[in-house]
C-alpha positions as CSV (number, residue, x, y, z in Angstrom):
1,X,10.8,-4.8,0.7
2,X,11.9,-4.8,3.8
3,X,13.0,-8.8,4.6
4,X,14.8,-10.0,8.1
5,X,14.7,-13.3,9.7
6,X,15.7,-13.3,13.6
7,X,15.8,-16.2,16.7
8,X,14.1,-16.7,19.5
9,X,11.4,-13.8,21.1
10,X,12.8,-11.1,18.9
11,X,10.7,-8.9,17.1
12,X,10.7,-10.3,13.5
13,X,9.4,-8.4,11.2
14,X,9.5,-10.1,7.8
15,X,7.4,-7.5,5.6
16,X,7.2,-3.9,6.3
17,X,4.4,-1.9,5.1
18,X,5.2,0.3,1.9
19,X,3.1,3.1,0.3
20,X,0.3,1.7,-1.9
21,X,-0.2,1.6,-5.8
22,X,-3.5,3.2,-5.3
23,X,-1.7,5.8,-3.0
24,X,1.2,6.5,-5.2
25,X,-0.9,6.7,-8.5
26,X,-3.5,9.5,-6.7
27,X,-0.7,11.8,-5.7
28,X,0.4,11.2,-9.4
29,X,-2.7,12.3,-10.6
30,X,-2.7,15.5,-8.0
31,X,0.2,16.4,-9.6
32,X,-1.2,16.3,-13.0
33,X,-4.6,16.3,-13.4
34,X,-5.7,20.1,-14.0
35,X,-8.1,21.4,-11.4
36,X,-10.4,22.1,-13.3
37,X,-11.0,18.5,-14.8
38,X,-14.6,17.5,-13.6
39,X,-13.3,14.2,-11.7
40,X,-10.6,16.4,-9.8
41,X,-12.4,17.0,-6.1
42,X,-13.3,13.3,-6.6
43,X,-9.6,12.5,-6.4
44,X,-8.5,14.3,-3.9
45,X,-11.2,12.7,-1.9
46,X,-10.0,9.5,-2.8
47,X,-6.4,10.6,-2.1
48,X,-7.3,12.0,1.3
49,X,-8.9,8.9,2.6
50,X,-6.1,6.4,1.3
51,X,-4.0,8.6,3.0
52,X,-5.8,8.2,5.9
53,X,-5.9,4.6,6.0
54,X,-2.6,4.6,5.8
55,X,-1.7,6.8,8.7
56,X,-3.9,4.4,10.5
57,X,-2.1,1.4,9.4
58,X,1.3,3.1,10.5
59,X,-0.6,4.1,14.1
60,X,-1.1,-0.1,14.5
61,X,2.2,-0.7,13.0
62,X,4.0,1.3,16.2
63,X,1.8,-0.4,18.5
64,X,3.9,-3.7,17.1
65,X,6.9,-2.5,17.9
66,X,5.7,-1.8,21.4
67,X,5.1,-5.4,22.0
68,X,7.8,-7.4,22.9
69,X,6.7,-11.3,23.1
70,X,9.2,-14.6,24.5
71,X,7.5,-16.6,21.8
72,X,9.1,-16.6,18.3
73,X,6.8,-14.5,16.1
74,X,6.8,-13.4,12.5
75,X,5.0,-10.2,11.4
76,X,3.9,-9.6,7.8
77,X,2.4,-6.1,6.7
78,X,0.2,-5.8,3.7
79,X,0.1,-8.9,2.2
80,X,-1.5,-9.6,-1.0
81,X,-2.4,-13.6,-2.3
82,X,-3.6,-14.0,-5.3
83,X,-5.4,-17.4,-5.7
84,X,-6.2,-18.8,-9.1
85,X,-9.1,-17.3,-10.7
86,X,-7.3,-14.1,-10.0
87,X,-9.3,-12.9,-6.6
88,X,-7.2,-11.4,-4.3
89,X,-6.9,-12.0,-0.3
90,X,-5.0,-8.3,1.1
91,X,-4.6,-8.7,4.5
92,X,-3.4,-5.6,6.6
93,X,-1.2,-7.4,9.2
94,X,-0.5,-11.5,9.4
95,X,0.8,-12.3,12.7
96,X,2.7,-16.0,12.5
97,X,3.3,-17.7,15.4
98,X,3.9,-21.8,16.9
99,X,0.3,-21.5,18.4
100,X,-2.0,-19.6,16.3
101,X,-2.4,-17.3,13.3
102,X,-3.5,-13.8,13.9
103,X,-5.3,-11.9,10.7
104,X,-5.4,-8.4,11.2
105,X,-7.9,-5.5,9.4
106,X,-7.2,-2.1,10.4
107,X,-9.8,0.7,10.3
108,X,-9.2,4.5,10.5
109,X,-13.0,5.5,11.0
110,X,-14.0,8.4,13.2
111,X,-18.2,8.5,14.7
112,X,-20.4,6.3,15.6
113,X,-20.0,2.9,14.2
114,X,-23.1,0.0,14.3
115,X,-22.8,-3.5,13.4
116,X,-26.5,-5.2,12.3
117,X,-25.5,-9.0,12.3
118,X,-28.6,-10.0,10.5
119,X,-28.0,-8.6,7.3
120,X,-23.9,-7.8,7.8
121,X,-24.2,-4.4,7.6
122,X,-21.3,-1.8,8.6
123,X,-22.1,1.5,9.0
124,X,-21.0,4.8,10.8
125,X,-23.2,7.6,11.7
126,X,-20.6,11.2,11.6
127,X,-21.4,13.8,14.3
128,X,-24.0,16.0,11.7
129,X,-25.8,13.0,11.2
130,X,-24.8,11.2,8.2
131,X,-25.4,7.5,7.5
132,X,-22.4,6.2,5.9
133,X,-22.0,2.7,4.7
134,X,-18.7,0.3,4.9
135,X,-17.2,-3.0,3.9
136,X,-17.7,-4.9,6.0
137,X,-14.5,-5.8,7.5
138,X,-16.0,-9.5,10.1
139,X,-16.6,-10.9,6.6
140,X,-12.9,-9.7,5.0
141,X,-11.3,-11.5,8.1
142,X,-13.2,-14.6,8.1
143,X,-12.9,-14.8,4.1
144,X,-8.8,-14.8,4.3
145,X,-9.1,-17.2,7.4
146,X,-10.9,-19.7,5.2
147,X,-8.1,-19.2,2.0
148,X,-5.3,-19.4,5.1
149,X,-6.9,-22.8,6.0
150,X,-6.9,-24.6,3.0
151,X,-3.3,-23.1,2.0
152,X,-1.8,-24.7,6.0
153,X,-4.0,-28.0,4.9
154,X,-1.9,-28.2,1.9
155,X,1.4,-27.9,3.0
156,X,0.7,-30.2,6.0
157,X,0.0,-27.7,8.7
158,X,-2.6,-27.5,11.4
159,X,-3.0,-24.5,13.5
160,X,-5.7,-22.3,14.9
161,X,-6.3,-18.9,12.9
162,X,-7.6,-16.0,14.7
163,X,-9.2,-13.0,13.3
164,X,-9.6,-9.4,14.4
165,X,-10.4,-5.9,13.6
166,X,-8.2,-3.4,14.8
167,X,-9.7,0.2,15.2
168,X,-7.0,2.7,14.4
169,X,-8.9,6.0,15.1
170,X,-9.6,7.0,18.9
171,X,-12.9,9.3,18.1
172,X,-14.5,5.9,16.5
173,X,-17.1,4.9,19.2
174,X,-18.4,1.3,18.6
175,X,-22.0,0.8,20.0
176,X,-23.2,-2.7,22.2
177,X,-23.6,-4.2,18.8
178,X,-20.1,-5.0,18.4
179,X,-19.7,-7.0,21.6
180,X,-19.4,-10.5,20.2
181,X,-17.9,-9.0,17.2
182,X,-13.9,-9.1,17.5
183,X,-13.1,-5.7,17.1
184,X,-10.9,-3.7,19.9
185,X,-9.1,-0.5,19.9
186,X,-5.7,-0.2,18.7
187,X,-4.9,0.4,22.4
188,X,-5.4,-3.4,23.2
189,X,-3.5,-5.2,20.8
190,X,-1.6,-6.2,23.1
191,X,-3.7,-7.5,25.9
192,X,-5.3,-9.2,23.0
193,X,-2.5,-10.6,21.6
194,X,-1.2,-11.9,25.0
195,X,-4.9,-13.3,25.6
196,X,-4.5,-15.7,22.7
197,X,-1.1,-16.9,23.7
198,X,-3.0,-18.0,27.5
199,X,-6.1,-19.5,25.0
200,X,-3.9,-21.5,22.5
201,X,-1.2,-22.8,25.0
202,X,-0.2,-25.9,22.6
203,X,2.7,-25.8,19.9
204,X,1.6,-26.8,16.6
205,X,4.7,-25.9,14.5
206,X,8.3,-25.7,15.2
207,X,10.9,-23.0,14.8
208,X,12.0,-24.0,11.5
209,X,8.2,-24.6,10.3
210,X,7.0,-21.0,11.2
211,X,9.7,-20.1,9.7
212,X,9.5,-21.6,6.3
213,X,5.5,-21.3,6.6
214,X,6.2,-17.6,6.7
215,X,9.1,-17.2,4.5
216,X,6.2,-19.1,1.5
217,X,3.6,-16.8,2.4
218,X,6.0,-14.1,1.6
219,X,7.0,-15.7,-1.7
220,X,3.4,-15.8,-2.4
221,X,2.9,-11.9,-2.1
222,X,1.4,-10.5,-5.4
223,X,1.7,-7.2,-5.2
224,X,-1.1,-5.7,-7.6
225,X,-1.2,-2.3,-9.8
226,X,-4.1,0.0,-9.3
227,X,-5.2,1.4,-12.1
228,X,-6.8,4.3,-13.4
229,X,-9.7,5.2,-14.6
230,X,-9.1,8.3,-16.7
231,X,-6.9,8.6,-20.0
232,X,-3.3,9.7,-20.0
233,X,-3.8,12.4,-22.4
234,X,-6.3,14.0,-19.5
235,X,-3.1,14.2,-17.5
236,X,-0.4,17.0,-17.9
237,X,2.6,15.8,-19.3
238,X,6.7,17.1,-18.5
239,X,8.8,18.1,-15.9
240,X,6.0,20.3,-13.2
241,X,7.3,23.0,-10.9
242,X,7.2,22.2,-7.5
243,X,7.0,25.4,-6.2
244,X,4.4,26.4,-8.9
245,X,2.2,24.0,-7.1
246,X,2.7,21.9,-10.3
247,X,0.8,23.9,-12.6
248,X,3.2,25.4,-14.6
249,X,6.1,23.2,-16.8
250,X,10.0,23.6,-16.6
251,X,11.5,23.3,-19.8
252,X,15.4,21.7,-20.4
253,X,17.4,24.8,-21.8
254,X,21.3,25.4,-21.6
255,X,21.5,21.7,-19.9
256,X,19.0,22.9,-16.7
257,X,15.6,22.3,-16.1
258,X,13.8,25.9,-15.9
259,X,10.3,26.9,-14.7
260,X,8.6,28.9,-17.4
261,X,6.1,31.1,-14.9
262,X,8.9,31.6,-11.8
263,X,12.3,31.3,-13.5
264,X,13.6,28.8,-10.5
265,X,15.4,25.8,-12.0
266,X,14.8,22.7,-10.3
267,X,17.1,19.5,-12.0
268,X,15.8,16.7,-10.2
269,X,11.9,17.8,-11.2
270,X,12.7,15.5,-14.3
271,X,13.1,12.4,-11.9
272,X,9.5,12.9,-10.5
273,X,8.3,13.3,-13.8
274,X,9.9,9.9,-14.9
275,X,8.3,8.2,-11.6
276,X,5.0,10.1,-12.8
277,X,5.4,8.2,-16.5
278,X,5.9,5.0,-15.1
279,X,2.4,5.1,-13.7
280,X,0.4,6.8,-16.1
281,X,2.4,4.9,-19.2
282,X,4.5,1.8,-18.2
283,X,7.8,0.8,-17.3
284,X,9.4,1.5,-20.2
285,X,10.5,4.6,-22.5
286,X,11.8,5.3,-26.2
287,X,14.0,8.4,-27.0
288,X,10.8,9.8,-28.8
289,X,8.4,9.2,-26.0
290,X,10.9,10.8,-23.6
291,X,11.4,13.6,-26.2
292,X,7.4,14.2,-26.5
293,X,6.9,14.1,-22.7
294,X,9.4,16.7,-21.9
295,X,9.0,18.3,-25.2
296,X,12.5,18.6,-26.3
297,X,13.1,18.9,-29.8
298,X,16.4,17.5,-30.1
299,X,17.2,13.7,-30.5
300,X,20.7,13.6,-29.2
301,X,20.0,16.1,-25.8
302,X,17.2,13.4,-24.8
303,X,19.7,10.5,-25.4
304,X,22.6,12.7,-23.3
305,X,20.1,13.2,-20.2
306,X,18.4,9.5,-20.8
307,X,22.4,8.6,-20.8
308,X,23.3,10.2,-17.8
309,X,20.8,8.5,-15.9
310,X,22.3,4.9,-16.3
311,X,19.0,3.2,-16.6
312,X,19.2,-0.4,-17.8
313,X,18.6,-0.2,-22.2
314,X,16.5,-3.2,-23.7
315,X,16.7,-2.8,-27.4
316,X,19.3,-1.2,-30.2
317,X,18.7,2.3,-32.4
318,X,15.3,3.5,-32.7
319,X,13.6,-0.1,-30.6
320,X,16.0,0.9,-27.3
321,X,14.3,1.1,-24.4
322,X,15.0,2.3,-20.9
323,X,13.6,1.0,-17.8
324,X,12.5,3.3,-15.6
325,X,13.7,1.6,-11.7
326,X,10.9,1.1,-9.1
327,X,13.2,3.0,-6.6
328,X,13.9,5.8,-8.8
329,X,13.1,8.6,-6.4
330,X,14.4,6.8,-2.9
């Protein structure tokens, strides 16, 4: 997590935006899931549109950066809240300032997008004519404003909180329905942003309020896991061969990690395939669950190599367990 506190009109950026669960636990199951499994295409679908979305939240992201303001400003990416009850309020960009409150939700949608206020209906028409229904994303917004309210009430704060949608994706073309909507191109964030500075002229919190207001939000970020909904033993297991395009397994011979279809050897394969267990299993490994995953026969080669990697043991003899870091593969 990416965590810096500056003065003044800097640009403060107090979250940066990271690679989702979702995301990292699709390209996991690319990886692993073999193609001819019957809910394959369906995951690469879903792989190739979280990767999209988050291309377009990068897109807004350097618009940020492009914005230099004289106010003091605090800018949190991806933020997650979970209230009690366990419901969840992600919001793609929080803007903090001493005026107002900016919620952002960013779309990456290409076509021909209507709006029907009546019913709240969100849909996008593609170029060969397919009707394709969406979140919609006026209700997302206003929901989190309303959870953002009561949370300033609480701790004693009174501010305006603003709301828009942020259109990542040059080709979407937004009919007249969406003129009363607040919804703009990425291209005039910051016209927009500068436009609510002129509306909310007033101060309502000082320096050190925003930033302890913003510094609590952060502390509040709950991070969730997405999960799967497939079971693990659909899901190849050991080291894969990167140049094999994962289908084929390396196996740990003569203290090297060797593909058996091309021959190649490829040692840090085995670090991929730990990240790849901490998804699809948990945190945490044994000797024998390393030992089945990789399929190595021998007790005291998985403890050397388990060893070697200095991960933090919980647990003596046959209850040790090692804990597989977050950061493993940075």
């Amino acid at each position: 997590m990416h965590y810096s506190l500056a003065k003044g009109g800097e640009s403060m950026l107090l979250k940066k935006r990271e690679v989702s669960s979702k995301q990292r636990v699709l390209e996991m199951v690319e990886r692993r899931l073999p193609k001819s499994h019957a809910k394959y295409d369906y995951f690469q679908e879903m792989l190739r549109r979280t990767r999209a979305g988050y291309a377009g939240e990068q897109r807004v992201d350097k618009e940020w950066q492009e914005i230099y303001l004289q106010h003091a400003h605090y800018l949190l990416h991806d933020v997650q809240l979970k209230v009690e009850g366990g419901s969840i309020h992600q919001m793609d960009t929080l803007f903090m300032s001493q005026n107002f409150v900016l919620i952002v939700e960013i779309k990456n949608i290409a076509g021909r997008v209507d709006y029907m206020e009546d019913n709240h209906q969100f849909i996008r028409v593609t170029s060969d004519g397919r009707v394709d229904g969406f979140r919609n994303p006026f209700d997302q917004v206003k929901r989190h404003a309303r959870f953002l309210h009561r949370l300033f009430q609480m701790s004693g704060h009174h501010l305006p909180i603003e709301t828009i949608v942020v259109s990542a994706n040059p080709s979407m073309i937004m009919s007249p329905t969406f003129l009363s909507q607040p919804i703009i191109h990425v291209s005039g964030l910051a016209e927009r942003v500068e436009q609510l500075f002129q509306q909310h002229q007033q101060v309502y919190l000082s320096e050190n309020d925003l930033r302890e207001l913003s510094t609590h939000i952060l502390k509040m970020h709950t991070p969730t896991q997405w999960t799967l909904d497939i079971k693990v033993d659909e899901l190849k297991k050991g080291a894969l061969c990167s140049k094999c395009h994962f289908d084929h397994v390396l196996r740990y011979t003569h203290g090297k990690w060797r593909c058996s279809n091309c021959q190649s050897i490829d040692n840090q394969s085995m670090l991929l395939a730990l990240h790849d267990f901490r998804l699809m299993v948990g945190n945490n490994i044994k000797n024998a669950q390393f030992r089945d995953f990789f399929d190595i026969d021998s007790e005291k080669a998985a403890y050397h190599l388990l060893k070697k990697l200095k991960f933090e043991a919980i647990g003596e003899n046959k209850n040790r367990e090692y804990v597989i870091p977050t950061n493993l593969l940075e």
